[in-house]
C-alpha positions in Angstrom: 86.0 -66.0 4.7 85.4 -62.4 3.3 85.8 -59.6 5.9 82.2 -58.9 4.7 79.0 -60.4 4.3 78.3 -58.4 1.3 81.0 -55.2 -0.7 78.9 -52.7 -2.6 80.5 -50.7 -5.5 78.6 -47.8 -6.7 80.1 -46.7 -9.6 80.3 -42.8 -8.9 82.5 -42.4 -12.3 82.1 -38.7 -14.0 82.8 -37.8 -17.2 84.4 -34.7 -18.3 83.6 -34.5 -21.8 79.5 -35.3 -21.4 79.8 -38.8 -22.2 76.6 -40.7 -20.6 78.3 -41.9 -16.9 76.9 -43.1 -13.9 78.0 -39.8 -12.1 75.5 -38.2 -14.3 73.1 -40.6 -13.3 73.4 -39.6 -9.7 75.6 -42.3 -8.7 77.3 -40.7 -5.9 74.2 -39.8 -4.4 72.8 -43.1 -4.6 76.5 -44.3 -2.8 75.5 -41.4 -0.1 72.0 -42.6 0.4 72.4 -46.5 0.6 75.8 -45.8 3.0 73.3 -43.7 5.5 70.6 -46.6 5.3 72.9 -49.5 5.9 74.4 -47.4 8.9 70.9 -47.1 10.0 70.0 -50.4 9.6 73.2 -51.1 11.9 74.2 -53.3 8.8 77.4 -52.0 8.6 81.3 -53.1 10.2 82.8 -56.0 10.2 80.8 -59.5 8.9 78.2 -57.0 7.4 78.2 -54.9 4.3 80.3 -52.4 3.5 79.4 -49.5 0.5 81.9 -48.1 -1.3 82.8 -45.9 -4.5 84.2 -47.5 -7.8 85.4 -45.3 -10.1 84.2 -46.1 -14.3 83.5 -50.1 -14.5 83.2 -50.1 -18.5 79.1 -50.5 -18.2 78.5 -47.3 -19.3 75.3 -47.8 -21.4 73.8 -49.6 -18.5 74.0 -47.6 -15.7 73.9 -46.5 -13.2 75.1 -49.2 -11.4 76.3 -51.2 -8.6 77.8 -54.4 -7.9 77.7 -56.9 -4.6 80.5 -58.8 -3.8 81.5 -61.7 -3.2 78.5 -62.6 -5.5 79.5 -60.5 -8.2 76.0 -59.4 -8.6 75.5 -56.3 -11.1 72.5 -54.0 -10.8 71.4 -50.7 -12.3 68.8 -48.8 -10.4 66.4 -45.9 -11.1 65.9 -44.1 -7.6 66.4 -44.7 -3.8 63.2 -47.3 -4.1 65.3 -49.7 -6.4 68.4 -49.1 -3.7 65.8 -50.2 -0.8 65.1 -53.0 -2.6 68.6 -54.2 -3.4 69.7 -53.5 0.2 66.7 -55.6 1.6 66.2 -58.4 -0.5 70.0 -59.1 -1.6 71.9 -57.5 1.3 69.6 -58.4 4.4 67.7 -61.7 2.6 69.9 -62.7 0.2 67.8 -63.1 -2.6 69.0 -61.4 -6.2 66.5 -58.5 -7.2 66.3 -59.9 -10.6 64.4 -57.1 -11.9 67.3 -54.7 -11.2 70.1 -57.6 -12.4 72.1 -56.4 -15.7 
């Protein structure tokens, strides 16, 4: 058994030379706001979900984007809606978001 229900990656890569990146995208902050609302859901620790930062992930042209382990579920999002979503359909309900699914 995993150590957790559900591992987020939010790909907070950025790119020096202006290449499109999910750092550009706002990918950190996105990272920052779904940490803060899975701590306030008291979804976080051990058996629950942890959110973390992933450096470049080679999706470039799709992002930004995130991925849920164990699943191995890949989504891009637009704004902190899309992130609600994700967190409470896939991460409390377990049902894929398949609008948001790359």
């Amino acid at each position: 058994m995993s150590y957790y229900k559900h591992h987020v990656f939010f790909c907070t890569n950025q790119r020096d030379d202006g290449a499109q990146c999910c750092g550009a995208s706002g990918g950190q902050a996105m990272r920052d706001y779904a940490k803060k609302k899975i701590k306030s859901l008291n979804l976080n620790g051990a058996g629950q979900c942890r959110i973390n930062s992933a450096g470049c992930m080679d999706r470039c042209s799709e992002g930004p984007l995130l991925v849920v382990y164990p699943e191995g579920t890949w989504y891009t999002y637009v704004d902190e809606s899309d992130v609600d979503e994700i967190i409470e359909q896939h991460l409390q309900h377990g049902q894929v978001v398949e609008r948001l699914k790359i």
